[in-house]
N, C-alpha and C positions, 0 to 999 in steps of 0.2 A: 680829347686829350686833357687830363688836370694840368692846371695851371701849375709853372714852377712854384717851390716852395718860397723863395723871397714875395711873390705876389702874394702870394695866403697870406704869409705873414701881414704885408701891408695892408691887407682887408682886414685883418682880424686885427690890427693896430689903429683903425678906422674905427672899427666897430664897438672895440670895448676900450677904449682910451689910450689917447698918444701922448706922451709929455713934451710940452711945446716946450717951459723951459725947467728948468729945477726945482724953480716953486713948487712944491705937491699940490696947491691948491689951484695950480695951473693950468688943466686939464685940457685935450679936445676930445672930445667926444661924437660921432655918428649923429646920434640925435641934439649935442651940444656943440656945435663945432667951435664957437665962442667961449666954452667952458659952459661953468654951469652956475646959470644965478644964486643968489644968496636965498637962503629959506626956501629953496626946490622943496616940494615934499619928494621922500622917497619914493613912493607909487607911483608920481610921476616921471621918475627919474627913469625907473626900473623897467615901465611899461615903456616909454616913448623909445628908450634903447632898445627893446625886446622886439616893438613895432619892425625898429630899422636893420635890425640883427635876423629877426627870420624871415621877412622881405627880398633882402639880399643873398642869404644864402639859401634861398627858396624853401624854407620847413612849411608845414603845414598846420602845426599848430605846436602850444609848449606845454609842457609837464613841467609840474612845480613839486621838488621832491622833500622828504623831512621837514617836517612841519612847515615848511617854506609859506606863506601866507595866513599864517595860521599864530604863530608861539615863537618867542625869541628863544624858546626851552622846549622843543619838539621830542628831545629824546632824554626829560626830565620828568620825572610824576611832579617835581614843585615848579615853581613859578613864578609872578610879578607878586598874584594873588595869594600863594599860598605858601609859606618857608618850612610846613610841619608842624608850626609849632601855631601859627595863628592865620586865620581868613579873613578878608577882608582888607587887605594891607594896603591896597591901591582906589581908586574912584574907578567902580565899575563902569559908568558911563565915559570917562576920558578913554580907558584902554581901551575898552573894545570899539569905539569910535575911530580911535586910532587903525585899531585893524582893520574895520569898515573903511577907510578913508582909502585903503592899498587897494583893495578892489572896485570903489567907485571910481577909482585912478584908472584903472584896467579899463573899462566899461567906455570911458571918455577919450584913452588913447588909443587903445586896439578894440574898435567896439567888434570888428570881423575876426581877432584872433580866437580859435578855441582853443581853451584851457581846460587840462586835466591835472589832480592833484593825488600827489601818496599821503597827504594829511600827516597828524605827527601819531603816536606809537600808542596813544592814550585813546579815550572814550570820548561820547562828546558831554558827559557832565563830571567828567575830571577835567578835560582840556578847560570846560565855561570855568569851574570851582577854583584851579589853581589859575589861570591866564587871560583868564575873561572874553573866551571866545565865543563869538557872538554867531553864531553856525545860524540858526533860525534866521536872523536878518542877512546871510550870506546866501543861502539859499533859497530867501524873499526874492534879493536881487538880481536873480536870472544870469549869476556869475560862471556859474560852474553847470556842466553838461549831466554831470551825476556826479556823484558824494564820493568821495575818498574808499577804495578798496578795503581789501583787508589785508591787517598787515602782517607781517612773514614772524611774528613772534613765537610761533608755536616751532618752527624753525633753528632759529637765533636762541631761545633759553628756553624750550618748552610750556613755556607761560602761555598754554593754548587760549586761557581761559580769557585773556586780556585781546587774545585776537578775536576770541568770539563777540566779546562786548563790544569792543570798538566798532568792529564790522556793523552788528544789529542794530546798535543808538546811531550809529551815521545812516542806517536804510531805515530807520525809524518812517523820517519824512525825507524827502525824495526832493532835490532841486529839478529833475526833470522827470522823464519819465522811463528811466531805466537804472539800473545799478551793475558794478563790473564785480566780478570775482578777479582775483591775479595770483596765482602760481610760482614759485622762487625756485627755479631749477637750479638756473646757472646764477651764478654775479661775475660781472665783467671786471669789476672796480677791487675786487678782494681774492686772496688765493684760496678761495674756496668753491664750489659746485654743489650747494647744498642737496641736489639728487643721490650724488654720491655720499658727500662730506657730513650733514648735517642728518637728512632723512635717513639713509644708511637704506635708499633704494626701497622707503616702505612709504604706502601713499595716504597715511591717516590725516597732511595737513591738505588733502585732496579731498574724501570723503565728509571731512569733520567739518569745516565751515562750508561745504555745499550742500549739507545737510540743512543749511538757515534755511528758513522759507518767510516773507514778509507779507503777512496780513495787510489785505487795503482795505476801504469802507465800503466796499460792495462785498467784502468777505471772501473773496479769492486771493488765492497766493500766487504770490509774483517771486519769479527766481531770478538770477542773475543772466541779464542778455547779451554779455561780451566777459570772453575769459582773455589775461591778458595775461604775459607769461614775463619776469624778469630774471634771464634773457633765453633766447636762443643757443647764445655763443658764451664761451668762459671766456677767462680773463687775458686767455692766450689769443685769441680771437677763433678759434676752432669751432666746428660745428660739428660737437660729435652728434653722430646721428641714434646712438645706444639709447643716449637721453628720452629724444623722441618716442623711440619704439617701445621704450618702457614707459614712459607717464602719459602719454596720451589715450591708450588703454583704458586705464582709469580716470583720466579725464571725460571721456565719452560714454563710460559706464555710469561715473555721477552723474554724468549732464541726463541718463535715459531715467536714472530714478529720483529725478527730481521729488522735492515733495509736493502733492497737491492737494494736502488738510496742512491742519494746523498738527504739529506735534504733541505729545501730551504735556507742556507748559509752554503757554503762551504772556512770551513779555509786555503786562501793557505799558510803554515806555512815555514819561511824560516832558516829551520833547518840546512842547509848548510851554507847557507850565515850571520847567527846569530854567527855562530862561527869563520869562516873566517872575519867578522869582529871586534872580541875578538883580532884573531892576529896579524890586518891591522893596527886595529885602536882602540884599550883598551879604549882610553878615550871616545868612543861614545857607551858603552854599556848600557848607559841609554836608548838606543833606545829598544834595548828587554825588559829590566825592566820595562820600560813604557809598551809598549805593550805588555805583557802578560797580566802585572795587568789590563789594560784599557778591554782586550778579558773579566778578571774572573767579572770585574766590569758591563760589559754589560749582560754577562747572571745573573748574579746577578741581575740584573734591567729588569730580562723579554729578553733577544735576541734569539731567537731562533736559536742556535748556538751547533750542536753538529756533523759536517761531516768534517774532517781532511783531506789535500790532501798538500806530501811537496813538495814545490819546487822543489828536485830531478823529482820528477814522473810530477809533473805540465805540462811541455814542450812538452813531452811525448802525454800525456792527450790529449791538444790542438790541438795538428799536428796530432793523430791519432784517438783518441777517442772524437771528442767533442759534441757526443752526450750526452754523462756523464755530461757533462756539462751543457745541455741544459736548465734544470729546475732548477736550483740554480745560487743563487747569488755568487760569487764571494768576500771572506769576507779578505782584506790581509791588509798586512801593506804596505805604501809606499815604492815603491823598493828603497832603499836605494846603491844600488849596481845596476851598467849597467848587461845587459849581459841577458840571456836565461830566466832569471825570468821574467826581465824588457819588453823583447819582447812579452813573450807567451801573457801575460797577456794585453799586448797594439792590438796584433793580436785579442783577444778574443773577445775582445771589438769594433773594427772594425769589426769584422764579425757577430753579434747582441750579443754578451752576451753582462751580467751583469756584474758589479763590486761595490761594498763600500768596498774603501782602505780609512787610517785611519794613522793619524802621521802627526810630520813634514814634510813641502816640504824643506827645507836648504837641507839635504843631497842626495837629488835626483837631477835626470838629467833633461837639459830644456826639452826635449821631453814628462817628464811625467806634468812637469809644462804646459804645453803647450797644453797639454792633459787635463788639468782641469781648465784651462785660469787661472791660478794664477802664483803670482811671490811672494821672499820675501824682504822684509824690514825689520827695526827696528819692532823689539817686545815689547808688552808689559805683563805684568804678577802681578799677586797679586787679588787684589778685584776688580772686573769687573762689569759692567752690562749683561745681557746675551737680545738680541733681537731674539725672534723667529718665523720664520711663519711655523711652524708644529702643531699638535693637542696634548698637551700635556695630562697628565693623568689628568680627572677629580677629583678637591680632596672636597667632598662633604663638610667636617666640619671645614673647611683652607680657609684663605681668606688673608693669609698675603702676602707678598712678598721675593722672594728668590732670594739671592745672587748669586754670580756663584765667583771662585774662581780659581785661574791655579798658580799651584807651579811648579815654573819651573825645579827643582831639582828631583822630580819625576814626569815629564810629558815630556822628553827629549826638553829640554828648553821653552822657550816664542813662544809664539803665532804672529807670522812673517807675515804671510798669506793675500795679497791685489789680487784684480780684474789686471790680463792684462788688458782686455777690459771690462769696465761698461756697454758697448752696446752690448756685444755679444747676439741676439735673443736663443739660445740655453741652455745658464748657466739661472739658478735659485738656487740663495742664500739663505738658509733657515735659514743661524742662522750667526750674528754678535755681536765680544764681544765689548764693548766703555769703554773704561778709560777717562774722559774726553772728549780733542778734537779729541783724537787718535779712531780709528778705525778699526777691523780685520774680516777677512771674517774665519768660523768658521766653517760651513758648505755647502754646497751646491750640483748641482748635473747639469752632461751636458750630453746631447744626441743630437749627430752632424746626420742630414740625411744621410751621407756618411757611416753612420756607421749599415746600413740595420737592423734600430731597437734598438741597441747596447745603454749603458746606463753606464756613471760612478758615483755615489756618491764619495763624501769624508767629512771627518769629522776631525777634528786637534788634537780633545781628550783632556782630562787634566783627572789627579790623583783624584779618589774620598776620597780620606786620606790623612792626613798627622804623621807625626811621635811621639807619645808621649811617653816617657819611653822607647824609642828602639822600639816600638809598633807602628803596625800601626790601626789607629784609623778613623772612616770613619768620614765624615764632619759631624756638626748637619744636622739636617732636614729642617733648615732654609736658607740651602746653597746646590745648585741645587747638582745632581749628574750626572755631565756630559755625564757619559755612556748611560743614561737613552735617552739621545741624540738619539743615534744609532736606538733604535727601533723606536722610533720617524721618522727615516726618511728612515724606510722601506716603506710608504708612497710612495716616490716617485717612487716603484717600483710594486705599487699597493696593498701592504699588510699595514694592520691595524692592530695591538695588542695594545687594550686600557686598561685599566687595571682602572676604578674607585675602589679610596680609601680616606679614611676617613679622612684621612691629608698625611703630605709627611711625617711621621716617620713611618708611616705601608710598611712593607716590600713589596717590589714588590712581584708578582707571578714570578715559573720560569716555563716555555717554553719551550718544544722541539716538532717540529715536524719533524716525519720520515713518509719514505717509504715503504712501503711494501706489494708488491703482489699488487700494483698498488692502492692504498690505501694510506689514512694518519691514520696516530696515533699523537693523539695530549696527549703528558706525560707534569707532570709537578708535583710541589709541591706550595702550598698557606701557609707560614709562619701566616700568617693572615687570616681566612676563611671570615671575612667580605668581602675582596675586592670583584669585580665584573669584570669579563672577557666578551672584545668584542673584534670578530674578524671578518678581513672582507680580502678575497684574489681575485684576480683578476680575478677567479672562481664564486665571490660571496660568498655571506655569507655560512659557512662550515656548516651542520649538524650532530653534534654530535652521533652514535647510541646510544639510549637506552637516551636522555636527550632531555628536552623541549627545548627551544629560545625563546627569543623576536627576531622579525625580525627591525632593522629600520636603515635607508642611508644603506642598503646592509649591515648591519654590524649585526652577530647573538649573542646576549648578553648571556652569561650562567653564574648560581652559583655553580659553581662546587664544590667537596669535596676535603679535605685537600691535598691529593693524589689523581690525577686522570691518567688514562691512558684509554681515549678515541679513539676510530675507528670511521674516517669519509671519504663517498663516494661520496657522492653528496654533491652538493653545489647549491646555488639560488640565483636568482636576482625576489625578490618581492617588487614593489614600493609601496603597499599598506600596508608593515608594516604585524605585528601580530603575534600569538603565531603559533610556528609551533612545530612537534616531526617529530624522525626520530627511528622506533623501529623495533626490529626483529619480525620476527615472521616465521611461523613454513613452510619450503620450500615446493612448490607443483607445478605442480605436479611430477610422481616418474621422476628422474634425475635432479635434481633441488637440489643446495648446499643449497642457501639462498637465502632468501626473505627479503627486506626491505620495510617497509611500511611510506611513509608520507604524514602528514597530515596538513590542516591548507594553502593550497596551495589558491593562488586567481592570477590568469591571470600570473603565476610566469612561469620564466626559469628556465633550470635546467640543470647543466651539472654533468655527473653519470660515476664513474671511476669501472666499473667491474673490476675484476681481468681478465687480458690479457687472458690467456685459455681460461677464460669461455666468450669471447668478443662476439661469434657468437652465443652461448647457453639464448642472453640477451631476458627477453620477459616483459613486462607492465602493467597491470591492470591498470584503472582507477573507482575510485568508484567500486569495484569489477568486472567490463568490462572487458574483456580481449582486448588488443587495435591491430589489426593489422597493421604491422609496417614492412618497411623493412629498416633495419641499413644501409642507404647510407654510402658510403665513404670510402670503404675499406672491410665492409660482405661481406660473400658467403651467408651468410643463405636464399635465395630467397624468404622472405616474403613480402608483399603484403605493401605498404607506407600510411601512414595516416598522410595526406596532412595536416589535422589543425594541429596537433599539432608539423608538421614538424622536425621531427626527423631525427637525421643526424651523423654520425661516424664522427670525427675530433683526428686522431691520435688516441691518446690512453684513450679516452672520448667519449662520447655519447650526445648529446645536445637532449635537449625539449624546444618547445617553447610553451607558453601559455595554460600552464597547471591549469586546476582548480576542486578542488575536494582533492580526497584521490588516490596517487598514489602510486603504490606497484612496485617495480623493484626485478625481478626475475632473476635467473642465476645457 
């Protein structure tokens, strides 16, 4: 039987303070019952009442919610640290001591309580930049069980891009050994049911950050091992069950396609060195400030950006695993700091990978300058002209002209960036800004023969907002969005993501693709269902299952739905253009998982990524023919070669050449 409510009362007038007399400084307290001494620190205060508070009402452990242990300014981008207008405003070692102090408080009163935290709404090198949060030393101290979720932003104002970052720099490094995903169906606390209210019953902020996958130093990915859902119940206290029956569906579909490669950009994130340069050098933390925001601002603009790998593990990676590495790009910020980062990633690159790193060059070494044949000079900043030779987004019903814009106060200063050599045969400049007579190189990309295939990008970046009200506010639509850059110049590494839209205020589409079971999954969400997707990878144009295309330049155009999470295996090179599908159909004969059928084929290639197991199980139809074939290149299966169509094993693919008709791949 619950106790009458005057007893509650008296317990909870116990527990969180009773006023013995008028005084307000008069207090009793549970864990004070004398009041509370002069100069208590708050962590003490906090914790020893938390001790006696869930003790007594038997909890089993506490959730610390909005930036609660973390930011006096949780659901601010500014802070102690940072007003918009200047960094460095406070002594980074007193604040984030400070912070530190609330959790060794923790540690000393509740050493048995566990604590789980929702962190604040930000990244962790805006949180260190604006508030001087000292996350690396919080999760030294064996405080926290795993790292703060991801949070419901994509939700709350569609700023997916901001939940994706936060999420990846918090699973960068790992306080223990697992990390949560969390789900926003219901909220109990506000009149809303964001399944209903907010998603509008579509599951893209499902798909899209369970799409992350987090590099470790043995090169396998690691996904999220507890999903946690806020809440069950709305704010009426009801338990509709519709909710359920709808998101759990897609719940347990993400959870079965996890990824298990890297995606094609992997963030190497410098979770170490971001904070070690808090305590080297406080006034240049505009560098993680920028470069978070520049990360949230490019998936926001379409990047296909969701595989995390830090620095610690990076080095690792390279010297011992660098097959992990093989099929992805390489996604960093400029090493700002010599040493183990600085190397791995110059090794990687000399030995064929990839890289687009991203930032200034002023605080890096000649070696990486020299590495991207640029030096710095005098900067400029403010209203620019922007010059580009990449394929920008077609905008069907826009015909004006856009500005480009770099604030140096959120872009970690001016735009410095000239050519060493104008003649190097190797560099190719894709993008210069002009003030005037002045001149800056902005983007571009070098692939030295020495380097056995190897390829660097870089890009300089600028702030897509500026400050209004304390707020940050993104530019109009009349003024480029830099980030938008970034995809642009996956190009030179042979990927296309174009995105026609109807002017530049319609929201980009966002992008991920994964891994899995040797396969893509292309997730995403369309804020705008007009725009139009074309993609095109070095594979050829991808075929979606279960969706038509246009085929044309190699690039497969689709209209996809608000929410999508499509599976693709094959991919094509058709010069002749035209509508193609790629659809299931029912596997035969017995032993046989799946059948794909496509159609629309004319003198087309075709490279087919079975799932690895079933590599030797692979068999072909043409036109309902069955084709005898033997998988050169690595099969056991002893089948018999069909020379036209020249089929061939390459790694972990299948090639066809000059296919025409209806072609079924079986497995």
């Amino acid at each position: 039987m619950a106790p009458p409510a005057r007893h509650l009362r008296r317990m909870l007038h116990s527990l969180l303070g009773r006023r013995r007399q008028r005084d307000p400084h008069d207090l009793s307290y549970a864990a004070y019952p004398d009041g509370i001494p002069d100069n208590t620190p708050f962590g003490e205060f906090f914790w020893r009442q938390s001790r006696a508070f869930t003790s007594t009402l038997g909890f089993d452990y506490i959730w610390l919610s909005n930036g609660f242990g973390f930011s006096h300014f949780g659901w601010s981008a500014l802070g102690e640290n940072f007003d918009g207008r200047q960094f460095a405003r406070v002594d980074y070692g007193q604040v984030s001591a400070r912070i530190l102090d609330f959790w060794q408080h923790y540690r000393r009163e509740c050493p048995d309580l566990p604590v789980d935290v929702r962190g604040t709404n930000y990244s962790t090198g805006i949180d260190l930049a604006s508030d001087c949060v000292p996350l690396t030393d919080i999760y030294a101290g064996d405080f926290l069980r795993a790292p703060a979720p991801n949070y419901p932003s994509g939700a709350l104002n569609e700023d997916f891009g901001l939940e994706m970052v936060g999420y990846m720099t918090r699973i960068a490094r790992l306080p223990g050994d697992h990390f949560p995903f969390r789900y926003y169906p219901n909220d109990p606390w506000f009149w809303q049911n964001p399944w209903w209210d907010l998603y509008q019953r579509e599951p893209f902020d499902i798909y899209c950050p369970l799409s992350t996958g987090r590099l470790n130093g043995r090169g396998q990915i690691e996904n999220p091992q507890v999903v946690e859902f806020l809440t069950i119940d709305t704010e009426k206290g009801d338990l509709d069950e519709r909710c359920a029956l709808e998101v759990i569906p897609h719940i347990r579909r993400a959870i079965d396609d996890f990824p298990d490669r890297t995606g094609l950009l992997t963030w190497v994130y410098p979770f170490a060195e971001y904070h070690q340069l808090a305590a080297d050098r406080p006034e240049r933390l505009d560098l993680p400030y920028f470069g978070d925001w520049f990360a949230r601002s490019g998936i926001n603009a379409g990047l296909p950006l969701n595989t995390v790998l830090s620095t610690d593990d990076f080095p690792e990676v390279v010297a011992n695993h660098p097959e992990a590495l093989a099929d992805t790009i390489l996604f960093s910020p400029v090493p700002f700091l010599a040493g183990d980062w600085e190397e791995a990633l110059i090794q990687h690159i000399h030995s064929g990978g990839r890289a687009l790193l991203y930032g200034p060059l002023d605080p890096t070494s000649p070696i990486v300058r020299q590495l991207l044949n640029l030096e710095t000079g005098e900067g400029i900043e403010g209203e620019c002209s922007l010059h580009l030779d990449l394929e920008p987004d077609p905008l069907v019903r826009w015909q004006g002209n856009r500005t480009f814009k770099h604030e140096s106060i959120l872009s970690a200063g001016p735009v410095c960036e000239q050519l060493i050599d104008s003649a190097d045969p190797h560099t190719r400049v894709y993008a210069t800004l002009r003030q005037g007579a002045e001149e800056r190189i902005y983007a571009l990309t070098r692939c030295s023969p020495e380097w056995q295939g190897g390829a660097v990008s870089w890009i300089r970046g600028s702030s897509s907002f500026s400050f209004v009200d304390q707020r940050p506010r993104e530019y109009p639509a009349d003024v480029w969005n830099p980030a938008e850059l970034v995809r642009y110049l996956l190009t030179s590494f042979g990927y296309r993501f174009v995105q026609e839209r109807q002017h530049p205020g319609v929201k980009p589409v966002l992008n991920f693709v994964t891994r899995h079971r040797n396969g893509f999954l292309f997730s995403g969400f369309k804020a705008d269902t007009t725009a139009v997707l074309r993609y095109a990878f070095p594979q050829g144009a991808p075929l979606l299952v279960g969706a038509e295309t246009v085929i044309q330049d190699d690039a497969a155009t689709y209209f996809l739905d608000k929410s999508f999470h499509k599976e693709c295996r094959i991919f094509v090179h058709q010069s002749s253009g035209g509508v193609l599908s790629c659809k299931e159909k029912p596997p035969f004969p017995t032993g046989k998982e799946r059948k794909l059928q496509v159609s629309g084929l004319q003198d087309a290639d075709l490279v087919v990524y079975p799932p690895l197991e079933r590599m030797d199980e692979v068999s072909f139809e043409l036109d309902g023919q069955e084709v005898d074939i033997e998988v050169t290149g690595g099969s056991s299966g002893g089948q018999r070669l069909a020379a036209a169509h020249a089929i061939h094993r390459e790694g972990d693919c299948i090639h066809l050449r000059s296919v025409t008709g209806v072609l079924s791949v079986n497995w």
